[in-house]
C-alpha positions as CSV (number, residue, x, y, z in Angstrom):
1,X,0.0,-22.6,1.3
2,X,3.0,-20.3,0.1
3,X,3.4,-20.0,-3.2
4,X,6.7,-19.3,-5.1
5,X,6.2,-16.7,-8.2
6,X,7.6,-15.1,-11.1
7,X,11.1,-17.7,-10.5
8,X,12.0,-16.8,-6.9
9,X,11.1,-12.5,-7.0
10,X,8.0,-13.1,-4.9
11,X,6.2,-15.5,-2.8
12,X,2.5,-15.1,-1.5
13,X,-0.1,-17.5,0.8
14,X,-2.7,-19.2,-2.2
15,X,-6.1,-19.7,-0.5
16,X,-8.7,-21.9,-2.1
17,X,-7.8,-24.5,-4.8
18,X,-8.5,-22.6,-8.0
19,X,-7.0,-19.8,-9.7
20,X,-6.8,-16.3,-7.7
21,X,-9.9,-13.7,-8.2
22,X,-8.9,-11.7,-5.6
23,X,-5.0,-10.4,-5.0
24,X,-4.3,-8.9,-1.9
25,X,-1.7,-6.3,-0.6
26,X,-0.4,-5.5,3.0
27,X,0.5,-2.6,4.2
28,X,4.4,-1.3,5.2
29,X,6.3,-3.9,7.4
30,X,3.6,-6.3,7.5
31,X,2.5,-9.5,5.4
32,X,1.0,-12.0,3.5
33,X,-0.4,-13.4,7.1
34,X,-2.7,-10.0,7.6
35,X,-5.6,-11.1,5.3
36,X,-6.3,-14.4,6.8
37,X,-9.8,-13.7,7.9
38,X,-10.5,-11.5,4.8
39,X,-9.5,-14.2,2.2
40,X,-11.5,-17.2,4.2
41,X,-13.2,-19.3,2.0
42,X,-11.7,-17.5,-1.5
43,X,-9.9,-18.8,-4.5
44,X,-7.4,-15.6,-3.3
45,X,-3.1,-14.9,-3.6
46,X,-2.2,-12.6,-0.2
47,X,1.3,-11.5,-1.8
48,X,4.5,-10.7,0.3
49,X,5.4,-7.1,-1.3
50,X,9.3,-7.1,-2.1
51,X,11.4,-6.9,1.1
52,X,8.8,-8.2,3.0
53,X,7.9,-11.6,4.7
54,X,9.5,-13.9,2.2
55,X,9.4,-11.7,-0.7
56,X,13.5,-10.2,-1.3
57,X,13.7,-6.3,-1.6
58,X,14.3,-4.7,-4.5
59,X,18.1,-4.7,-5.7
60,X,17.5,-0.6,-5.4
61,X,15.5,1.5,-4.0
62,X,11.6,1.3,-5.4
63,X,9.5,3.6,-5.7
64,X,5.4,2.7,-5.5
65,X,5.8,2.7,-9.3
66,X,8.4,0.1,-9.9
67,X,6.4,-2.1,-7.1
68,X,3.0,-2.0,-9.1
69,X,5.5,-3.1,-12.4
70,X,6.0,-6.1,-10.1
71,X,2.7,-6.4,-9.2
72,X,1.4,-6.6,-12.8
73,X,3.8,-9.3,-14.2
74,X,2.3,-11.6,-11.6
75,X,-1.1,-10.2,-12.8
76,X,-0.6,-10.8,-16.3
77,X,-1.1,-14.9,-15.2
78,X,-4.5,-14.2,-14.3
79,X,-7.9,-14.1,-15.3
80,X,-8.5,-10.0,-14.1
81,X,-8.9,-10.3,-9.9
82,X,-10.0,-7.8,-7.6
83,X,-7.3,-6.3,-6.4
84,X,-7.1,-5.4,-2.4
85,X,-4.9,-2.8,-1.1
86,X,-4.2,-1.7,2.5
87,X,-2.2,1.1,3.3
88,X,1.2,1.0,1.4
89,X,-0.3,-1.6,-0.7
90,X,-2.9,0.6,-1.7
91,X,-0.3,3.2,-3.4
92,X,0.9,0.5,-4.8
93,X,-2.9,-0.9,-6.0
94,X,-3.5,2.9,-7.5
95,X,-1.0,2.6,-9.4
96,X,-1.3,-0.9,-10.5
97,X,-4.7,0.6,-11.4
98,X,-4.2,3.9,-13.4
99,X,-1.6,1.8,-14.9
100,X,-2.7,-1.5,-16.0
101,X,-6.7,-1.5,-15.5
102,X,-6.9,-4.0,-17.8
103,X,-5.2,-6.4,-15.4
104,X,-8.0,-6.1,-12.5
105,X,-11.8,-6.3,-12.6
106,X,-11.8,-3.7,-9.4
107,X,-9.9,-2.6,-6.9
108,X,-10.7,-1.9,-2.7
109,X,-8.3,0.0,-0.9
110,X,-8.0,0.9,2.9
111,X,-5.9,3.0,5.2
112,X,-3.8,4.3,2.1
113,X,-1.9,7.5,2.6
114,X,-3.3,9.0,-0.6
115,X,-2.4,12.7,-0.2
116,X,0.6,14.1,1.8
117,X,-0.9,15.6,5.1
118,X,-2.2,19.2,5.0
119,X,-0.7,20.0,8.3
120,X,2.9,18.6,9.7
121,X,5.2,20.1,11.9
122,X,9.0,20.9,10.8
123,X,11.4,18.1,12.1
124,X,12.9,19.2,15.3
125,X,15.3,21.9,15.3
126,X,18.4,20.1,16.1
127,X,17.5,17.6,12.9
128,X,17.2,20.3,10.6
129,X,20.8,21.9,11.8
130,X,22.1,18.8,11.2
131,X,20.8,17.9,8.1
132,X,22.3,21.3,7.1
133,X,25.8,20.8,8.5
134,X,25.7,17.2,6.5
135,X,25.2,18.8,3.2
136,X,27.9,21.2,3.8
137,X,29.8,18.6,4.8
138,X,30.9,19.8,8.4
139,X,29.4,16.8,10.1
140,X,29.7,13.0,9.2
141,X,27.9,9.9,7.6
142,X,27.9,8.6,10.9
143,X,26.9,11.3,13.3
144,X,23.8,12.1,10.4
145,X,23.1,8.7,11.0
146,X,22.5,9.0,14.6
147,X,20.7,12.0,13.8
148,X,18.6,10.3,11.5
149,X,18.2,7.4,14.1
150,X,17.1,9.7,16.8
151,X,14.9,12.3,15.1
152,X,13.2,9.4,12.2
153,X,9.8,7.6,12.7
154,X,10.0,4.4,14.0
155,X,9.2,3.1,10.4
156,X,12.2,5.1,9.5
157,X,14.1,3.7,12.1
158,X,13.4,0.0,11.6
159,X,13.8,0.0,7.8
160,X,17.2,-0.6,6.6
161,X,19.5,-0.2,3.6
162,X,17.5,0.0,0.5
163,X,14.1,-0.4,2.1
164,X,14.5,3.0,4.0
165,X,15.2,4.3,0.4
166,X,11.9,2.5,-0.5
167,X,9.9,4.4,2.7
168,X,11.4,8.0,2.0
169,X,10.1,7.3,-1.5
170,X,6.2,6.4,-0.6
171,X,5.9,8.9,2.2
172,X,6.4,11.8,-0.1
173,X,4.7,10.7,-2.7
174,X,1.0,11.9,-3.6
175,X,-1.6,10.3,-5.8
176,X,-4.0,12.9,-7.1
177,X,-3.0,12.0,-10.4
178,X,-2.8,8.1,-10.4
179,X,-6.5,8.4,-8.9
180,X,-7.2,10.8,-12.3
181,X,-5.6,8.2,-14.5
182,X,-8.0,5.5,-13.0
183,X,-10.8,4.7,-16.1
184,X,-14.2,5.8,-14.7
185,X,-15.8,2.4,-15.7
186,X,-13.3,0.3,-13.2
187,X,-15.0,0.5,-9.8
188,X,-13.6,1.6,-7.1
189,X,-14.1,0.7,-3.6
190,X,-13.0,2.8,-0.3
191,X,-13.3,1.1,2.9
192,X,-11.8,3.4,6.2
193,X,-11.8,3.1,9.3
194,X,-13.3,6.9,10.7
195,X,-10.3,6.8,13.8
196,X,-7.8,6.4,11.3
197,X,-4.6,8.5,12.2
198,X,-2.0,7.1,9.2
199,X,-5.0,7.8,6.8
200,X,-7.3,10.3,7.9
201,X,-10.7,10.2,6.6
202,X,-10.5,13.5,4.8
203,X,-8.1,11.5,2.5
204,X,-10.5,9.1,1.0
205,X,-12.7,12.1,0.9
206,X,-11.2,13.8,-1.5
207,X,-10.0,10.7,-3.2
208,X,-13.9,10.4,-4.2
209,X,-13.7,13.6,-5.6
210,X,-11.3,12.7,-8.1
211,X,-12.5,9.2,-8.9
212,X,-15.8,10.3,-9.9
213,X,-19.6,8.0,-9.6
214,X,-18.0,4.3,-10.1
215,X,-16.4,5.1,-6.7
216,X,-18.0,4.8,-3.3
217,X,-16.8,5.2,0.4
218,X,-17.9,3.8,3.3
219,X,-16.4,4.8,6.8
220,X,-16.5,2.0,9.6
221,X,-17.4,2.7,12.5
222,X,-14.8,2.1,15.5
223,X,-12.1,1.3,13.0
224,X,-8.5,2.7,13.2
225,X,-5.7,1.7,10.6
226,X,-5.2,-1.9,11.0
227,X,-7.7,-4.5,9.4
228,X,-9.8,-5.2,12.6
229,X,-13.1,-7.0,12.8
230,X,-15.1,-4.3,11.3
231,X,-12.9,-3.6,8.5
232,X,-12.5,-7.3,7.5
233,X,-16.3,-7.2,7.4
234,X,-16.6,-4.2,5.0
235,X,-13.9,-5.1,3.1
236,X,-14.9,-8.7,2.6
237,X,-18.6,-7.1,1.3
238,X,-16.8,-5.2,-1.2
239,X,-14.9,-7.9,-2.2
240,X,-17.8,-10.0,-3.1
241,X,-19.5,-7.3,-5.2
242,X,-16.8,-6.9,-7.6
243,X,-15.9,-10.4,-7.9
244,X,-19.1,-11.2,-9.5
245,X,-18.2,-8.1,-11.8
């Protein structure tokens, strides 16, 4: 059933009949529809993340930050859920969580860019060239658009006006210290699929590292980035455990 919240700024699918204990975030361009299976049978909220599904986007552009301030206003009307995050709804759930802990009873996260890769090639030659001529001012907005349009990642591509502001944001953003911030008592829950290419599995890795022994990690088998069978599975497990936290 979709749900209006906090007077028109957001909208999510309510499962179950009864307050939420367990808030869930997609990850970038997708929605509320994505945890379906995962939320099955639970008193859960799947939100649409501002300037997604039926959410509006922000008025400017967001960063990760601004979206977890969202995030805990709708929290605030709840009795402390487990908070789910997949991929850029986990760097939003970190920071919900290093934030606010007192808002959530524990929070699972998947397929989150955590760290910026440790290896990534230089944007092609005729990008960078270009990029320099713009900021000298020797080419246009409209030819550095092409440029961008040419040379960008698809998400680049496909996100417009103040949501490609929102992606430039989250892509270069790391979260070694959010995960520091993160109170040792709130557990922690890593779910990854081990073929992962958005997330490698060295990223929750050292993610562990920082959060310390109320963390664990368990790698699934098969898995990639998108919540498939196995995933739903591991991530429905973890779900259970904390709710009973």
């Amino acid at each position: 059933m979709l749900t209006t919240l906090l007077d028109g700024r957001a909208f999510g699918e309510k499962h179950g009949k009864d307050a939420a204990t367990v808030v869930a975030l997609h990850g970038w361009a997708r929605n509320r529809s994505d945890w379906g299976s995962t939320l099955e049978g639970l008193d859960a909220l799947a939100l649409d993340q501002p300037g997604f599904g039926a959410t509006p986007a922000p008025e400017e552009g967001w960063g990760t930050r601004a979206y977890a301030e969202w995030l805990a206003e709708i929290l605030r009307g709840l009795d402390r859920p487990v908070l789910v995050g997949h991929s850029f709804g986990g760097r939003v759930s970190v920071h919900l969580a290093a934030a606010h802990p007192e808002l959530i009873r524990g929070v699972v996260l998947t397929g989150v860019p955590l760290f910026r890769p440790k290896a990534g090639g230089k944007p092609k030659l005729a990008y960078r060239v270009g990029r320099w001529a713009y900021s000298k001012k020797l080419i246009s907005e409209s030819k550095m658009e092409q440029l961008r349009e040419t040379y960008g990642s698809e998400d680049y591509r496909n996100a417009k006006g103040v949501m490609r502001e929102v992606l430039v944001k989250a892509v270069n953003d790391d979260y070694t210290d959010q995960l520091a911030a993160i109170p040792k008592d709130l557990p922690v829950r890593l779910i990854w699929g081990e073929n992962d290419t958005a997330a490698p599995v060295w990223m929750p890795g050292e993610a562990m590292e920082i959060l310390g022994d109320n963390a664990t990690l368990e790698i699934v088998s098969g898995s990639a980035h998108l919540l498939d069978a196995g995933l739903v599975k591991s991530l429905r497990g973890s779900i259970d455990e904390l709710r009973t936290f």
